[in-house]
MIDOSE-1310 file (N, C-alpha, C; in nm, 2 decimals, decimal comma, always signed):
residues 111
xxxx	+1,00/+0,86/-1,35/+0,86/+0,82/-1,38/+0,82/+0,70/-1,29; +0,89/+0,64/-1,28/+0,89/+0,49/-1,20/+0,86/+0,51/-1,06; +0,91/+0,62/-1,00/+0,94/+0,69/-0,90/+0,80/+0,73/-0,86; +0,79/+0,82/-0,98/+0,62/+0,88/-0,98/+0,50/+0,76/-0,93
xxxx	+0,56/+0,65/-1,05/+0,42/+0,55/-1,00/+0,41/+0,47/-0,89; +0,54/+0,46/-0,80/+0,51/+0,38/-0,69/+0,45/+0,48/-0,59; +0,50/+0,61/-0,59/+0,40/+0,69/-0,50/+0,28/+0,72/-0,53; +0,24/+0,68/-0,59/+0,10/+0,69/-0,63/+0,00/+0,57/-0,59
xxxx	+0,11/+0,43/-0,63/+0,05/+0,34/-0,53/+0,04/+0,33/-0,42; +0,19/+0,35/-0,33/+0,16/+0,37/-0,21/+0,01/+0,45/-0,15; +0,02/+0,57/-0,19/-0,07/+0,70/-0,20/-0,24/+0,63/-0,21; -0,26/+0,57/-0,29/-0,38/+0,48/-0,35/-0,38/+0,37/-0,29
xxxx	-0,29/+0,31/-0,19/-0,33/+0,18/-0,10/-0,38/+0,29/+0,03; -0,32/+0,34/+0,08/-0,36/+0,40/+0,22/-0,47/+0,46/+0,17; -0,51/+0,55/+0,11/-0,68/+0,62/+0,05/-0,79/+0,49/+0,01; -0,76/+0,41/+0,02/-0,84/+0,29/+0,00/-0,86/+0,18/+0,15
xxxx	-0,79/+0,19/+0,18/-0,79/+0,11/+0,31/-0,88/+0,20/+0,40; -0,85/+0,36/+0,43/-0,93/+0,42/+0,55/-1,02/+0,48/+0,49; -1,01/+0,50/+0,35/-1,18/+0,55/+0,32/-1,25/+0,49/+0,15; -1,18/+0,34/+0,19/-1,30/+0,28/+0,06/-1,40/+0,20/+0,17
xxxx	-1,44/+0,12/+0,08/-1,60/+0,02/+0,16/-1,62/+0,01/+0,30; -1,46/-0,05/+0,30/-1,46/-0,09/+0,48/-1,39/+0,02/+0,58; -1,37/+0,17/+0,54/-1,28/+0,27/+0,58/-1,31/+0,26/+0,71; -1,45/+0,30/+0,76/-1,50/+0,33/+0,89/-1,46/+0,25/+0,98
xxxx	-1,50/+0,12/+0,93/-1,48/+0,05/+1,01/-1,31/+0,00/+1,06; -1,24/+0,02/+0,96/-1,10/-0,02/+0,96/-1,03/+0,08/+1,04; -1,12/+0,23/+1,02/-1,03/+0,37/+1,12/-1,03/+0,30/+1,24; -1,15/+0,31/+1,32/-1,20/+0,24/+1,42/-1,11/+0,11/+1,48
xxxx	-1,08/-0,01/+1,41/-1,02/-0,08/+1,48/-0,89/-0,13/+1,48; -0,78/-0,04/+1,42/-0,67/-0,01/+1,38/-0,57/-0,05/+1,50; -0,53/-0,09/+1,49/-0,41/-0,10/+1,61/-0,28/-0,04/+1,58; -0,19/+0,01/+1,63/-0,07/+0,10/+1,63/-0,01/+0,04/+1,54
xxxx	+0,02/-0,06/+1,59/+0,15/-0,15/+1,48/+0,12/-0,17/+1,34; -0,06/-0,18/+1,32/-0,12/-0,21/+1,18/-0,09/-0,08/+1,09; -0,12/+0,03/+1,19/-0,06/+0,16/+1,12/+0,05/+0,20/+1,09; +0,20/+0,15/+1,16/+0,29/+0,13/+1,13/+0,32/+0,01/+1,02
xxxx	+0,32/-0,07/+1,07/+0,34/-0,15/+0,95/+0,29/-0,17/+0,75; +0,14/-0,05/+0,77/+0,11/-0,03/+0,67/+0,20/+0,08/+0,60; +0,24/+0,18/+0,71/+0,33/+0,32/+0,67/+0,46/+0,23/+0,62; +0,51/+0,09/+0,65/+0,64/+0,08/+0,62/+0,64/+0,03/+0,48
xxxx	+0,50/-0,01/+0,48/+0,46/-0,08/+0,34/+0,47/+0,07/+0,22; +0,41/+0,10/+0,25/+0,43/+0,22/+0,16/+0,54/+0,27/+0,13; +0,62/+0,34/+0,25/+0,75/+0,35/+0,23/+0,87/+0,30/+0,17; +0,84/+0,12/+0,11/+0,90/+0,07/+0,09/+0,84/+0,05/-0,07
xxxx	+0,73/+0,09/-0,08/+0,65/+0,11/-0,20/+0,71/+0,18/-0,27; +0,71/+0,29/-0,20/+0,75/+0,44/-0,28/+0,89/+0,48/-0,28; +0,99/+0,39/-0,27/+1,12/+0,35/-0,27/+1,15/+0,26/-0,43; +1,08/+0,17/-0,44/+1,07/+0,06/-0,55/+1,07/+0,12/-0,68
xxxx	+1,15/+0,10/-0,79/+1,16/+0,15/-0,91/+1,03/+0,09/-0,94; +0,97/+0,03/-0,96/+0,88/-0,02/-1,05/+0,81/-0,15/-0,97; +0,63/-0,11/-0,94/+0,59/-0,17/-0,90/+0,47/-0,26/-0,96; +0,52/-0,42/-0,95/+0,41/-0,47/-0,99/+0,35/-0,58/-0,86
xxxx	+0,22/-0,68/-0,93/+0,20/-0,76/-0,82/+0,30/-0,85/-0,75; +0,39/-0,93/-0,78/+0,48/-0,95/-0,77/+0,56/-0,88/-0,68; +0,61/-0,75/-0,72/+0,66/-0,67/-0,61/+0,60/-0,61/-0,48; +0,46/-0,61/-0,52/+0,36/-0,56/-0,40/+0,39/-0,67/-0,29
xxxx	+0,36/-0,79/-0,33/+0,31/-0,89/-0,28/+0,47/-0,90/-0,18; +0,57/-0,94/-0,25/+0,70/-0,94/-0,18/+0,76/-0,80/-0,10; +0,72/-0,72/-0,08/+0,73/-0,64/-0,02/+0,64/-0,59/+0,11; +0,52/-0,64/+0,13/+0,44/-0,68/+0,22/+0,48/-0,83/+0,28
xxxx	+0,55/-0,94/+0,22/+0,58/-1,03/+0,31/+0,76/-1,02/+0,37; +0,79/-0,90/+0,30/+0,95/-0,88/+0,38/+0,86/-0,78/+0,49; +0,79/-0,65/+0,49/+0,73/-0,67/+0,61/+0,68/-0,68/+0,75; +0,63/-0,81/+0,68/+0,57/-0,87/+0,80/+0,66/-0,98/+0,86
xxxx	+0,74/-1,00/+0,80/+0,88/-1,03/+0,87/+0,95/-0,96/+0,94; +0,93/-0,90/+0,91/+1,05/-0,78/+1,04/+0,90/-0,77/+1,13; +0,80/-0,79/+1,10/+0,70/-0,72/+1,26/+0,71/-0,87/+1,30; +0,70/-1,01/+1,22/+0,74/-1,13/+1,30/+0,84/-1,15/+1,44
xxxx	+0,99/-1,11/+1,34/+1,08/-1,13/+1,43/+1,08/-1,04/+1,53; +1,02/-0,90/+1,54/+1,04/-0,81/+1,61/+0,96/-0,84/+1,74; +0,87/-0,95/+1,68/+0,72/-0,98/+1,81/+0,60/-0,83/+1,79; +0,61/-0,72/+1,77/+0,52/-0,59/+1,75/+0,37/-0,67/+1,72
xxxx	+0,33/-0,78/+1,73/+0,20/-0,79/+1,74/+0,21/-0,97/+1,73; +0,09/-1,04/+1,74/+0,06/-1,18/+1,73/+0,11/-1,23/+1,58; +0,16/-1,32/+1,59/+0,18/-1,34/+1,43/+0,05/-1,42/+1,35; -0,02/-1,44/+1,42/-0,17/-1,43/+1,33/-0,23/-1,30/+1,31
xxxx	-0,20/-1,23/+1,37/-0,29/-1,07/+1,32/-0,16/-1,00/+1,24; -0,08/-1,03/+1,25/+0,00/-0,97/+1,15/-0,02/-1,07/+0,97; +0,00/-1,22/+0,99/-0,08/-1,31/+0,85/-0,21/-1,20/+0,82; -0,25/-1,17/+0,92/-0,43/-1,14/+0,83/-0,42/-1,00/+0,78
xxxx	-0,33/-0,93/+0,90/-0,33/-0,78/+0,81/-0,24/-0,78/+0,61; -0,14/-0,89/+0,64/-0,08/-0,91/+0,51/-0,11/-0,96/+0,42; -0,25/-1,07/+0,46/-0,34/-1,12/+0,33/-0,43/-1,00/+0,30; -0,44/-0,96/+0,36/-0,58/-0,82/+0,34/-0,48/-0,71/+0,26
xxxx	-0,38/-0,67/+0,30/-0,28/-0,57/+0,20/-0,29/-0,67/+0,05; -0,32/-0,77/+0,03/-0,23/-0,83/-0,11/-0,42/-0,86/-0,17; -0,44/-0,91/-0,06/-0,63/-0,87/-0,16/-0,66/-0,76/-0,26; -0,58/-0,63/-0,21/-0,61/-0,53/-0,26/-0,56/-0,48/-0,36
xxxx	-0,43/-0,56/-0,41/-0,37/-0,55/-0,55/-0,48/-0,48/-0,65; -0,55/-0,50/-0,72/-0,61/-0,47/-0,82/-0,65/-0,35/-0,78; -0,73/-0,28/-0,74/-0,80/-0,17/-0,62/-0,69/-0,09/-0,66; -0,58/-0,11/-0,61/-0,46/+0,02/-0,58/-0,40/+0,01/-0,67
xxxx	-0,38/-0,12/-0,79/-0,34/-0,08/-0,93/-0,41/+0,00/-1,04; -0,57/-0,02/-1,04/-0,66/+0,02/-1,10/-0,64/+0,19/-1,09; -0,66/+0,21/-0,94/-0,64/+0,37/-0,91/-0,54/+0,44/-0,94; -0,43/+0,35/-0,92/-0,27/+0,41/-0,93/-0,28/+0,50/-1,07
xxxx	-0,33/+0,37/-1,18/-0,32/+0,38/-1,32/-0,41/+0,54/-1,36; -0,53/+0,52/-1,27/-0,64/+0,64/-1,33/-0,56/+0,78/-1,33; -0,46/+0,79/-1,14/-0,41/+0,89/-1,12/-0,27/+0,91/-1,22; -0,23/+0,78/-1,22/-0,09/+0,75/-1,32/-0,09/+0,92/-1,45
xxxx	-0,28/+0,83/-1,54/-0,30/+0,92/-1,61/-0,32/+1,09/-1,63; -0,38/+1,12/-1,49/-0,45/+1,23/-1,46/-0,29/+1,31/-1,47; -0,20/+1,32/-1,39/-0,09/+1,33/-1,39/-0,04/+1,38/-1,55; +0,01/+1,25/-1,59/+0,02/+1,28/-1,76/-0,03/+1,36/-1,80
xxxx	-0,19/+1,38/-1,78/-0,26/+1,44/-1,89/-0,25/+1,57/-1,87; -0,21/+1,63/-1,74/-0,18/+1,78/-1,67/-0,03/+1,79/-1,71; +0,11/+1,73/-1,75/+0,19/+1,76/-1,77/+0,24/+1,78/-1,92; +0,10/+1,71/-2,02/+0,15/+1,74/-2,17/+0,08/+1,88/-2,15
xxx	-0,06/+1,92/-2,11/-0,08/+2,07/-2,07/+0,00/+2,18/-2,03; +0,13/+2,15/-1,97/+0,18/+2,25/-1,88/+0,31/+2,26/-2,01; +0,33/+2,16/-2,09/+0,46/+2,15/-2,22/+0,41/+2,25/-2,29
């Protein structure tokens, strides 16, 4: 189940980034490495037994540590893409939670 909810966050951070408020704009000025780096976030999301802010948060700055040492972008545009992932905590827990339920409520149906 644990399993279930981090893919859901993952799932509910990237659906929020390219098509909530600022989607348009964000498809548009995206650079490679931002899209990699957000794919690793997730991936490393949806690996995590159990995700809280705490673990969001620390798993977006292990990260942007490997895009640091690797050089794959400026290390001020990689700080900004990583405060803007951790802004969004609430957003992608809020959703996680709605879908969390939707989920449940289709699987006591299907019992």
């Amino acid at each position: 189940m644990a399993f279930l909810g981090a893919s859901i966050a993952g799932i509910a951070a990237t659906a929020y980034f390219f098509f909530g408020p600022k989607g348009k704009k964000n498809q548009k000025h995206v650079k490679a490495w931002a899209i990699k780096m957000k794919a690793d976030v997730i991936e490393k999301l949806e690996t995590a037994r159990e995700i809280t802010e705490p673990v969001y948060h620390e798993i977006i700055e292990s990260v942007s540590k490997e895009y640091k040492k690797g050089k794959k972008a400026a290390q001020i545009d990689i700080d900004e893409l990583a405060k803007d992932l951790k802004k969004h905590w609430k957003t992608i827990s809020v959703s996680a939670q709605s879908v969390k339920k939707d989920i449940l409520k289709g699987a006591k149906k299907i019992k």
